[in-house]
GUDO-931068 format. One record per atom (N, C-alpha, C): residue number from 1; residue in one letter; atom name; x, y, z. Coordinates in steps of 0.05 Angstrom, whole numbers, plus 5000, padded with zeros to 4 digits. Layout:
BEGIN
+-----+------+------+------+------+------+
| seq | type | atom |    X |    Y |    Z |
+-----+------+------+------+------+------+
| NUM |    A |   CA |    X |    Y |    Z |
...
+-----+------+------+------+------+------+
//
This chain:
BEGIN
+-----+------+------+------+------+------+
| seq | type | atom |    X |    Y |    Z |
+-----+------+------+------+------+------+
|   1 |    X |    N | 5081 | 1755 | 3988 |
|   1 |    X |   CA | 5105 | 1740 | 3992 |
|   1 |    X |    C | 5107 | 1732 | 4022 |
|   2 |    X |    N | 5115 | 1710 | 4029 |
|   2 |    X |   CA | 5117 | 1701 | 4056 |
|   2 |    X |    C | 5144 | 1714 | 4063 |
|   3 |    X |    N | 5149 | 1714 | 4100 |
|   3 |    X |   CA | 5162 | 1729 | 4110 |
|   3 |    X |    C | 5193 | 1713 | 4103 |
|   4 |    X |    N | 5199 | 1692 | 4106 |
|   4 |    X |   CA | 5221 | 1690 | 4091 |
|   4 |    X |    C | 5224 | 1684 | 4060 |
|   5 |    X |    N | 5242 | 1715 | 4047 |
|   5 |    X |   CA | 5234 | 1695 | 4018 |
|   5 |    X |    C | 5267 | 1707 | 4010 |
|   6 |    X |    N | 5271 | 1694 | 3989 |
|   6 |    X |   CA | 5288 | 1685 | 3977 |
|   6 |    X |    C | 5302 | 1704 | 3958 |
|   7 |    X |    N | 5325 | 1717 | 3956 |
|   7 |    X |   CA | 5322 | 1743 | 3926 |
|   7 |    X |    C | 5316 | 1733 | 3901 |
|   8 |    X |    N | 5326 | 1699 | 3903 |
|   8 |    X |   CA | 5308 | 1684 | 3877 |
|   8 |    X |    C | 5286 | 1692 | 3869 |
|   9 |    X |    N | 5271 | 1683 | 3894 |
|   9 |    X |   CA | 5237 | 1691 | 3900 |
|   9 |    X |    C | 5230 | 1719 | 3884 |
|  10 |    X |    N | 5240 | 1731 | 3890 |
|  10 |    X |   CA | 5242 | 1774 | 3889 |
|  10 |    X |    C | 5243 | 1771 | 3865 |
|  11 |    X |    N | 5263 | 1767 | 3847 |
|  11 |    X |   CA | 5271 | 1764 | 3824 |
|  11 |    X |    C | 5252 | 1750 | 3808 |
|  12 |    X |    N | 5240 | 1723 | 3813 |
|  12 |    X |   CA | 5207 | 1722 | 3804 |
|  12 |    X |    C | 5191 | 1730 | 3794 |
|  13 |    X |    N | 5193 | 1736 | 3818 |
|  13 |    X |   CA | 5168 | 1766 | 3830 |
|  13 |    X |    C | 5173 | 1779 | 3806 |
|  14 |    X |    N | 5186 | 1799 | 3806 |
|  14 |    X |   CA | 5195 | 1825 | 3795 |
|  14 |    X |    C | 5196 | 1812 | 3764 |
|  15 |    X |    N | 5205 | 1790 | 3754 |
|  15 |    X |   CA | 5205 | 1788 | 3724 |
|  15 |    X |    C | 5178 | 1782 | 3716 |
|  16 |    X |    N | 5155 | 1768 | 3736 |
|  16 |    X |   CA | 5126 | 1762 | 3728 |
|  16 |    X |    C | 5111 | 1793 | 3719 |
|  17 |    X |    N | 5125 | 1821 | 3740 |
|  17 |    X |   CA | 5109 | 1833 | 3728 |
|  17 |    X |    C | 5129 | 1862 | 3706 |
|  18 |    X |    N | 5145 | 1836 | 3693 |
|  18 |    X |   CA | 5162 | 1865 | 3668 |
|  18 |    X |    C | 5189 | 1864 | 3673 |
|  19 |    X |    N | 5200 | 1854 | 3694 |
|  19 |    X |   CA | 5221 | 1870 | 3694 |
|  19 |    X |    C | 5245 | 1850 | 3687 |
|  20 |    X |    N | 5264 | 1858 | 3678 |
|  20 |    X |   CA | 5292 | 1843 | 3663 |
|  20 |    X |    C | 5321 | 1846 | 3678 |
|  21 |    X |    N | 5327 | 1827 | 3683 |
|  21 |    X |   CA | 5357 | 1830 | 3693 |
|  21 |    X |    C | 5377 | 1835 | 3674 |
|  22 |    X |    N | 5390 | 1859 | 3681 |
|  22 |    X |   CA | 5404 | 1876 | 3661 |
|  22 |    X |    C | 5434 | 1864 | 3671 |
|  23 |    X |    N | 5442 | 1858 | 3696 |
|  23 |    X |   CA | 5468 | 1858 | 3699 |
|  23 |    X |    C | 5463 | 1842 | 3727 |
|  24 |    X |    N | 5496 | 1827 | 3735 |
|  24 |    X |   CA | 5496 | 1814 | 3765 |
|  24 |    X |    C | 5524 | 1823 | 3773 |
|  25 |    X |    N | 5536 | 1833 | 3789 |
|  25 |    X |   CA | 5554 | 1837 | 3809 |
|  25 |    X |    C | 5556 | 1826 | 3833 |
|  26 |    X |    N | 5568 | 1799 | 3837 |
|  26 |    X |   CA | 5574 | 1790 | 3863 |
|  26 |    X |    C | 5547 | 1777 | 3861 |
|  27 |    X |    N | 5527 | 1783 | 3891 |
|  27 |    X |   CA | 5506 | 1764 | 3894 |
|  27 |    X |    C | 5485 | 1790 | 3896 |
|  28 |    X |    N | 5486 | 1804 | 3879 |
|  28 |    X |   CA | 5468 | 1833 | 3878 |
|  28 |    X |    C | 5463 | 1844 | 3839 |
|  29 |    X |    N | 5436 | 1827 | 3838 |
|  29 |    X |   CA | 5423 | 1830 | 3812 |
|  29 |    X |    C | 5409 | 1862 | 3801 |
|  30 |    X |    N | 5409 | 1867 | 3788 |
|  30 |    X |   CA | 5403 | 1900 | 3774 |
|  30 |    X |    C | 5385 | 1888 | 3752 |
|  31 |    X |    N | 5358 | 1895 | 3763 |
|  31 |    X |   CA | 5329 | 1897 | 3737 |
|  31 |    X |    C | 5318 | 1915 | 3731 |
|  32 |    X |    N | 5310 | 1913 | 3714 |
|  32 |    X |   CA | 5294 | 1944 | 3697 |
|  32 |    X |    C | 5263 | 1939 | 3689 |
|  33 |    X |    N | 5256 | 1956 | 3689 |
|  33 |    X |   CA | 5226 | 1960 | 3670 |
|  33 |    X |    C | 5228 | 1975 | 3660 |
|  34 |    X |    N | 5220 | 1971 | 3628 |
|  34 |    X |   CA | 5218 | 1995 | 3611 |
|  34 |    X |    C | 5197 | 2008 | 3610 |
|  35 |    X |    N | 5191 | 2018 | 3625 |
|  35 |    X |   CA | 5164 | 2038 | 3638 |
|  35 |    X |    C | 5142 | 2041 | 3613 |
|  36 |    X |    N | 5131 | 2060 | 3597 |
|  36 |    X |   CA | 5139 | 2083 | 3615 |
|  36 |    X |    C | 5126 | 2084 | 3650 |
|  37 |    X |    N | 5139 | 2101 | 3675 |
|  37 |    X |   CA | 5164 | 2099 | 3668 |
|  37 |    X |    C | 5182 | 2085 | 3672 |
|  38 |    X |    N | 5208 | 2084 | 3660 |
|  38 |    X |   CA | 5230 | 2060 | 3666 |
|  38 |    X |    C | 5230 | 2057 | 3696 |
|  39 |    X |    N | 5241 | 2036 | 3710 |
|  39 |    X |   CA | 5256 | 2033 | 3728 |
|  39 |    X |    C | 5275 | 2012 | 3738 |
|  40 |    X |    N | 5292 | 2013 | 3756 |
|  40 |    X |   CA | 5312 | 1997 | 3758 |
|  40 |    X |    C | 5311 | 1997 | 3786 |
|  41 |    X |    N | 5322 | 1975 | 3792 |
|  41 |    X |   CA | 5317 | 1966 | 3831 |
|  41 |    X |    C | 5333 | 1948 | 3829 |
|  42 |    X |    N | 5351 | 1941 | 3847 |
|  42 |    X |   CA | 5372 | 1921 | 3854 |
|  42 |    X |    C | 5360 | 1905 | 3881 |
|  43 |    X |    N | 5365 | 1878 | 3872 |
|  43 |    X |   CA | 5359 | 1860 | 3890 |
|  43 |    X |    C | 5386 | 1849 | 3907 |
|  44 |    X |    N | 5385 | 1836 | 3926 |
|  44 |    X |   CA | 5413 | 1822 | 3932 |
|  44 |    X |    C | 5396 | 1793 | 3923 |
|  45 |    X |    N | 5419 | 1770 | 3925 |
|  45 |    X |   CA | 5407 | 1745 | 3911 |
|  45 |    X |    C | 5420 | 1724 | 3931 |
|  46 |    X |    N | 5405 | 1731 | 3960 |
|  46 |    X |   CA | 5411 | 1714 | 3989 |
|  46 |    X |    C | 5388 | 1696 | 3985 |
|  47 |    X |    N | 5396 | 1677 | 4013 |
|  47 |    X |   CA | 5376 | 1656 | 4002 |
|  47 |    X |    C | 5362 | 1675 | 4029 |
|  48 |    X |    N | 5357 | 1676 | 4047 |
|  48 |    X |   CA | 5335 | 1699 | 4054 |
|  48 |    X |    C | 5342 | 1724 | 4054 |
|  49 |    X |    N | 5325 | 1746 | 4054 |
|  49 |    X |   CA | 5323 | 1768 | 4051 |
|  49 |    X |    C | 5313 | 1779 | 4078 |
|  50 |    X |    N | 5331 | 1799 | 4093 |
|  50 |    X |   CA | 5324 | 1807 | 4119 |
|  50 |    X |    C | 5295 | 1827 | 4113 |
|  51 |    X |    N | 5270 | 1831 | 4135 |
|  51 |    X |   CA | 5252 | 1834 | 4123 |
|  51 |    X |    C | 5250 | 1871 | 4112 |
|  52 |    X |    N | 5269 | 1890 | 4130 |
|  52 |    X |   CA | 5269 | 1916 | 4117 |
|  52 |    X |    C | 5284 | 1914 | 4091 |
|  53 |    X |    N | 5284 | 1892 | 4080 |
|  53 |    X |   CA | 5305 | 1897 | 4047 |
|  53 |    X |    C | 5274 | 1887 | 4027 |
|  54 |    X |    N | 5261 | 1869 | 4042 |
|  54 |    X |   CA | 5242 | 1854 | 4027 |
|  54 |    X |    C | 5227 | 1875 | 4023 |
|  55 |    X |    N | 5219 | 1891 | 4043 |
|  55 |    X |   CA | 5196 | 1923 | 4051 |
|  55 |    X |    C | 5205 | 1935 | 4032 |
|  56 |    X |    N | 5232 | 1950 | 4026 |
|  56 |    X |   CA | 5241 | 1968 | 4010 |
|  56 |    X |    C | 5239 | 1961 | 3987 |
|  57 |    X |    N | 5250 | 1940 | 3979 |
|  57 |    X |   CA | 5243 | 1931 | 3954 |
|  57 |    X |    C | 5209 | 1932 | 3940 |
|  58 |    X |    N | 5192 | 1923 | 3957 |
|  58 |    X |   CA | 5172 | 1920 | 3954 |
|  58 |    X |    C | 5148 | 1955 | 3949 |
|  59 |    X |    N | 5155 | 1961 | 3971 |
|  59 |    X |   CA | 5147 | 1985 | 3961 |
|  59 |    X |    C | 5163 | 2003 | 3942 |
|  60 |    X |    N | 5178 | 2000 | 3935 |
|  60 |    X |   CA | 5194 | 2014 | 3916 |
|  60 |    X |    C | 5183 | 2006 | 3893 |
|  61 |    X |    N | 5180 | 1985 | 3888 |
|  61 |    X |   CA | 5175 | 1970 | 3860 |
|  61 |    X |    C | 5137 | 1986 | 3854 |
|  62 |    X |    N | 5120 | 1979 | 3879 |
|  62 |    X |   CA | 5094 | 1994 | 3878 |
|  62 |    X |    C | 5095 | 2018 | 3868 |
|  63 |    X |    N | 5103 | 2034 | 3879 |
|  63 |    X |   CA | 5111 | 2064 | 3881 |
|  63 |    X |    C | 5114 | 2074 | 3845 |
|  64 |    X |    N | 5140 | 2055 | 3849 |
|  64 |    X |   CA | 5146 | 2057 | 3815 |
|  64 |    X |    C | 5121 | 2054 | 3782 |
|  65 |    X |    N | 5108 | 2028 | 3791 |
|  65 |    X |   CA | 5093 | 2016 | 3779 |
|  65 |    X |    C | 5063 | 2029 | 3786 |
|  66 |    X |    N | 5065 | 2038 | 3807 |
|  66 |    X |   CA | 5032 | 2052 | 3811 |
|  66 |    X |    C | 5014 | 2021 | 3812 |
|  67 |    X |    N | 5028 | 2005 | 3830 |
|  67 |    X |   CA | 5008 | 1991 | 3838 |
|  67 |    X |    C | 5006 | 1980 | 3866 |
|  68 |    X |    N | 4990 | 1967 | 3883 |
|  68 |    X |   CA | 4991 | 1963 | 3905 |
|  68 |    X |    C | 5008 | 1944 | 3923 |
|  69 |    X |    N | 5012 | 1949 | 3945 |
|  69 |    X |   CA | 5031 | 1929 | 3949 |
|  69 |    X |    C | 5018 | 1910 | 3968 |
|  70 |    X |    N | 4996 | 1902 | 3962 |
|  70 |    X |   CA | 4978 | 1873 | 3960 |
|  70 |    X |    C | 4987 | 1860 | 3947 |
|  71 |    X |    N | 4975 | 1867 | 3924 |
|  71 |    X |   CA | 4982 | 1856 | 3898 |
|  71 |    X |    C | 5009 | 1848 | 3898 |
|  72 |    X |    N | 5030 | 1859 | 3893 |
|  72 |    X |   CA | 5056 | 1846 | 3892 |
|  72 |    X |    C | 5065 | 1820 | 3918 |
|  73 |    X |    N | 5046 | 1825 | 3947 |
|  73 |    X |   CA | 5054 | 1803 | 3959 |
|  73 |    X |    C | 5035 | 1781 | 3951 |
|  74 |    X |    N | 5017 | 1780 | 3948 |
|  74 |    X |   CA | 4995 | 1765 | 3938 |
|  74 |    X |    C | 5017 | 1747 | 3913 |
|  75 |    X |    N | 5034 | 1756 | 3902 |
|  75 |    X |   CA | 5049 | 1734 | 3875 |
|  75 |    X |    C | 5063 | 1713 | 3885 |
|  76 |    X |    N | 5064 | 1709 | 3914 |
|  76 |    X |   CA | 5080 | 1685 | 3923 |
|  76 |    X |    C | 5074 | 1664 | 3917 |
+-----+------+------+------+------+------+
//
Protein backbone atom coordinates (compact mmCIF):
# COMPACT_ATOMS: atom_id res chain seq x y z
CA UNK A 1 0.00 0.00 0.00
CA UNK A 2 1.40 3.42 -0.72
CA UNK A 3 2.19 5.82 2.07
CA UNK A 4 -0.92 7.75 1.76
CA UNK A 5 -3.88 5.54 1.64
CA UNK A 6 -7.27 5.87 2.24
CA UNK A 7 -9.46 3.65 5.08
CA UNK A 8 -11.48 3.03 1.81
CA UNK A 9 -8.23 1.67 0.49
CA UNK A 10 -7.77 -0.55 4.03
CA UNK A 11 -11.17 -1.71 3.73
CA UNK A 12 -10.31 -3.14 0.17
CA UNK A 13 -7.55 -4.36 1.26
CA UNK A 14 -8.94 -6.25 4.12
CA UNK A 15 -12.25 -7.50 2.15
CA UNK A 16 -9.85 -8.94 -0.89
CA UNK A 17 -8.42 -11.09 1.65
CA UNK A 18 -11.88 -12.45 3.81
CA UNK A 19 -12.83 -10.04 5.73
CA UNK A 20 -16.61 -8.48 6.12
CA UNK A 21 -17.82 -5.36 7.54
CA UNK A 22 -19.97 -6.26 10.36
CA UNK A 23 -20.93 -2.75 11.59
CA UNK A 24 -20.06 1.33 11.02
CA UNK A 25 -20.12 3.90 13.88
CA UNK A 26 -19.44 7.40 12.94
CA UNK A 27 -16.42 7.20 10.38
CA UNK A 28 -14.89 3.92 12.15
CA UNK A 29 -15.78 0.52 10.29
CA UNK A 30 -15.61 -3.02 12.37
CA UNK A 31 -14.54 -6.21 10.03
CA UNK A 32 -14.22 -9.69 10.76
CA UNK A 33 -12.77 -12.90 9.46
CA UNK A 34 -14.15 -15.97 10.19
CA UNK A 35 -10.90 -17.60 10.86
CA UNK A 36 -10.37 -20.12 11.90
CA UNK A 37 -9.08 -18.02 13.67
CA UNK A 38 -11.80 -15.31 13.71
CA UNK A 39 -10.80 -11.85 13.80
CA UNK A 40 -11.98 -8.39 13.97
CA UNK A 41 -9.96 -5.03 13.46
CA UNK A 42 -11.47 -1.65 13.17
CA UNK A 43 -10.51 0.69 10.61
CA UNK A 44 -11.26 4.52 10.77
CA UNK A 45 -12.77 5.47 7.21
CA UNK A 46 -10.50 8.97 6.70
CA UNK A 47 -9.62 9.88 3.47
CA UNK A 48 -5.89 9.45 4.69
CA UNK A 49 -4.74 7.33 7.30
CA UNK A 50 -1.88 8.73 9.56
CA UNK A 51 0.96 6.25 8.92
CA UNK A 52 1.19 4.53 12.74
CA UNK A 53 -2.71 3.62 12.21
CA UNK A 54 -1.90 2.22 8.62
CA UNK A 55 1.33 0.13 10.56
CA UNK A 56 -1.02 -1.12 13.23
CA UNK A 57 -3.56 -2.11 11.23
CA UNK A 58 -1.38 -3.77 8.95
CA UNK A 59 0.52 -5.81 11.08
CA UNK A 60 -2.27 -6.72 13.12
CA UNK A 61 -4.20 -8.07 10.29
CA UNK A 62 -0.60 -10.31 9.40
CA UNK A 63 -0.19 -11.43 12.80
CA UNK A 64 -3.77 -12.52 12.81
CA UNK A 65 -3.83 -14.22 9.42
CA UNK A 66 -0.23 -15.67 9.64
CA UNK A 67 0.77 -13.98 6.73
CA UNK A 68 3.40 -11.50 5.70
CA UNK A 69 3.22 -8.09 5.70
CA UNK A 70 4.67 -7.85 2.08
CA UNK A 71 2.08 -9.40 0.91
CA UNK A 72 -0.67 -7.34 2.30
CA UNK A 73 1.26 -4.05 1.11
CA UNK A 74 2.00 -5.50 -2.23
CA UNK A 75 -2.41 -5.38 -2.70
CA UNK A 76 -2.32 -1.72 -3.55
Amino acid sequence: MRHEVSGDRVIAVLAALGYEIIRQKGSHVRLRHEGPPSHSITVPRHTHLKAGTLHAIVNDVATARAIEVKSILSMS
